[in-house]
N, C-alpha and C positions, 0 to 999 in steps of 0.2 A: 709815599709807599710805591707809589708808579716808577718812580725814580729808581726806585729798592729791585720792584721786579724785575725790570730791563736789566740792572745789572747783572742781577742773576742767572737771568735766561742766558745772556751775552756770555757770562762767564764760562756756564754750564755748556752751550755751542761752542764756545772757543777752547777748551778745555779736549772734549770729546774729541773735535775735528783733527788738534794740534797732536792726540795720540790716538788717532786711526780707527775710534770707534764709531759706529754708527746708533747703535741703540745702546741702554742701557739696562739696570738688574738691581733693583733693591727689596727689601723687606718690607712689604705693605703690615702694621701690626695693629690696625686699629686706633692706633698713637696720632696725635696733632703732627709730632716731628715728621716722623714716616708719610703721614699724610701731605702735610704742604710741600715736600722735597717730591713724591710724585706726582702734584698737582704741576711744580714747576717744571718736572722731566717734562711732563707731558705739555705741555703750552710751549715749550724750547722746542721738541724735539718731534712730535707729534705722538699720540698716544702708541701709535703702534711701532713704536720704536720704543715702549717702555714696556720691562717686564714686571709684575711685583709677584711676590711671593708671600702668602699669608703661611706660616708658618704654625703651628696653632699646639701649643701644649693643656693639660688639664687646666691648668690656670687660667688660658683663654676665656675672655668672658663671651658671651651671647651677642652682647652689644661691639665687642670689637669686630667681630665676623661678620655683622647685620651693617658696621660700616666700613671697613675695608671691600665689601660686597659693591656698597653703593657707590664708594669714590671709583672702584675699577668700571661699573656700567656709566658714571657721570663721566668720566677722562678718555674713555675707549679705549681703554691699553690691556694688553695681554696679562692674564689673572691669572694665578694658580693656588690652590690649599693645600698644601701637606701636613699629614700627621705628624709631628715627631716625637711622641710621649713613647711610642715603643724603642726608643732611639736613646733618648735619655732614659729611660727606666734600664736598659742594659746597659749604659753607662753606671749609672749608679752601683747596678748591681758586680761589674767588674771592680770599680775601684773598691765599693764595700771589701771584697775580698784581698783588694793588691792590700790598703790600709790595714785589713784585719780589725776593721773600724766603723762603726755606724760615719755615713758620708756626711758632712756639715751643711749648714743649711745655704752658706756662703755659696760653696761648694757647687752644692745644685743649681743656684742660680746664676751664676757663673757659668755652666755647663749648660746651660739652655742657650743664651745668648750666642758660648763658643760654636756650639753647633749647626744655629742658625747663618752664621758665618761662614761656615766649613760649606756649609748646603749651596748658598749663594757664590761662594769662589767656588766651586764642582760645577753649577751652571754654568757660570763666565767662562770655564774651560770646555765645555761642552758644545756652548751652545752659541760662544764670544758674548761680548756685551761688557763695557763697563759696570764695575759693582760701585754705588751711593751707599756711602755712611751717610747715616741722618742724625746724628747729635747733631746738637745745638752748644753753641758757647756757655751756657750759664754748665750744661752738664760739664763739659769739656774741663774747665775749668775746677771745679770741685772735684773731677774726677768719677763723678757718678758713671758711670759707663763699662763697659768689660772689653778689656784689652783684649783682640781677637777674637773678639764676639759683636759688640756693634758697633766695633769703631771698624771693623773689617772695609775695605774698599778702596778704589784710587782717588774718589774724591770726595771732599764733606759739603757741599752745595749752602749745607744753613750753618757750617761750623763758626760762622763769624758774627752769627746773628742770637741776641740772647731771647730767651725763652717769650719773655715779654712782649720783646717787638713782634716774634713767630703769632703769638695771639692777636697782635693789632694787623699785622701781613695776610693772615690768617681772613679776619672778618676784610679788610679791605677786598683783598680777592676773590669772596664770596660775593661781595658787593657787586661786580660785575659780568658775576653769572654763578650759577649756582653750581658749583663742584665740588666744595665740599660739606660734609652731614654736619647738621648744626650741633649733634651733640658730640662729635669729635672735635669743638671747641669750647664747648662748655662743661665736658667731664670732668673729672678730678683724674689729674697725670697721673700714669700708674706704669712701670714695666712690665706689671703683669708675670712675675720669674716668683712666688709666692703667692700665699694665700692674706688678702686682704691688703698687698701691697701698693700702697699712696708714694709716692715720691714728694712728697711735703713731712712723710714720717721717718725721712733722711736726711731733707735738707730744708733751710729756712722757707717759706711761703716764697715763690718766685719776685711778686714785688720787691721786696724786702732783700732775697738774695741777691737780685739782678742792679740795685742798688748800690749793692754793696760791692760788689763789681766793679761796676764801672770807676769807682772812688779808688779801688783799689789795684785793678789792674789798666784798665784804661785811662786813669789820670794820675796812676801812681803816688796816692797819696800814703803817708804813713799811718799806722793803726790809730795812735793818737790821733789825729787830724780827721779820721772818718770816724771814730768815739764822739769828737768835740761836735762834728756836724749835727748830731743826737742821735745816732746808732746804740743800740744794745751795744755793752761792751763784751759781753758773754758771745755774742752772735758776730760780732766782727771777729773776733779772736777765733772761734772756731771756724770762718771763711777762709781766714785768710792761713788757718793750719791746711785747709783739708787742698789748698792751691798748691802751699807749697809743697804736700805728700802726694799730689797727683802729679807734680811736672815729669814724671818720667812715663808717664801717659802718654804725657801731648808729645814726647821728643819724635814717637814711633805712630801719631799722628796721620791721617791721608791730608794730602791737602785742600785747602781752603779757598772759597773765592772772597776776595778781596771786594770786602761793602766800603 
């Protein structure tokens, strides 16, 4: 894992330096993802050279604000909350009327993401600073994620890292000092873009997805061949649909540092 972090740090400094920025700008949201990507700015880069933005719609829970709060006073980096429910609720209510159409639920949560992007590029022009995408590969890959909403930025620091390792990189890097809230790696994953929304009640349990990954895109084996290893066949087959209906995600991508 020490090995893992240096690269990252390295990458993330080299990255920054190579296009002329000094600090960076990401979406602090109470998330593991969002959290270990500014645990990382900040160890690279120094906290006050990290901006995060907690963004906070009605969905927000208690507990992501109670630790997005704690990571920004453990990291020392510049913190800010915005509302934006009055942002998307006039959203809503415009397309309600372009549609002529109650708005879908896709829709809205889609348009939460999008805007939290829009707010973050308006900073970087404001105020400079590189903007962090904080997906993760297992999302990347399945496509979970909203084009121009949190894939928004010029670089994705954990894009290459799947969900799994982020939890074991995650505890390692608590291990030697305490920066982030223990229950921002023990929660149940959530976007948080609806009510009662788990990100295991879209995609397979991350062991299990991440798994199946790796078999399939990193060793490129065929369907058969990760069925025969003892995969659900129902659950390979729907992995390996929802890769190939994402790739026109990944094409338009930030880039990635190279683990």
């Amino acid at each position: 894992m020490k090995r893992l972090w240096n690269k990252l740090q390295t990458g993330l400094k080299t990255y920054c330096k190579k296009n002329g920025f000094n600090n960076v700008i990401l979406g602090l949201s109470g998330g593991l993802d969002s959290a270990i990507t500014t645990v990382l700015a900040a160890d690279a880069l120094g906290g006050e050279n990290v901006t995060a933005l907690m963004m906070k719609t009605k969905y927000t829970s208690d507990l992501s604000l109670k630790i997005a709060r704690e990571i920004a006073e453990l990291n020392h980096i510049n913190y800010q909350e915005l509302d934006i429910e009055p942002l998307v609720e006039a959203e809503i209510q415009f397309l309600s009327q372009s549609f002529a159409a109650e708005v879908k639920g896709i829709v809205i949560e889609n348009l939460q993401a999008r805007l939290r992007g829009q707010i973050l590029m308006a900073y970087s022009n404001q105020k400079g600073g590189l903007v962090l995408a904080c997906g993760n590969k297992s999302e990347i890959y399945t496509g979970y994620c909203t084009l121009y909403g949190d894939t928004c930025g010029g670089l994705a620091p954990i894009g290459n890292l799947y969900k799994t390792t982020i939890f074991d990189l995650a505890k390692w890097r608590n291990s030697l000092g305490y920066v982030l809230p223990e229950a921002v790696i023990t929660r149940a994953p959530s976007a948080e873009l609806a009510e009662g929304q788990k990100d295991e009640n879209s995609l397979p349990p991350y062991p299990v997805l991440d798994a199946i990954l790796k078999k399939l895109v990193d060793e490129k084996e065929s369907i058969a061949n990760v069925i025969a290893a003892g995969f659900d066949k129902a659950t390979v087959e729907r992995v390996n649909k929802l890769i190939i209906h994402s790739a026109f995600k990944r094409k338009q991508m930030a880039e990635k540092i190279e683990v």
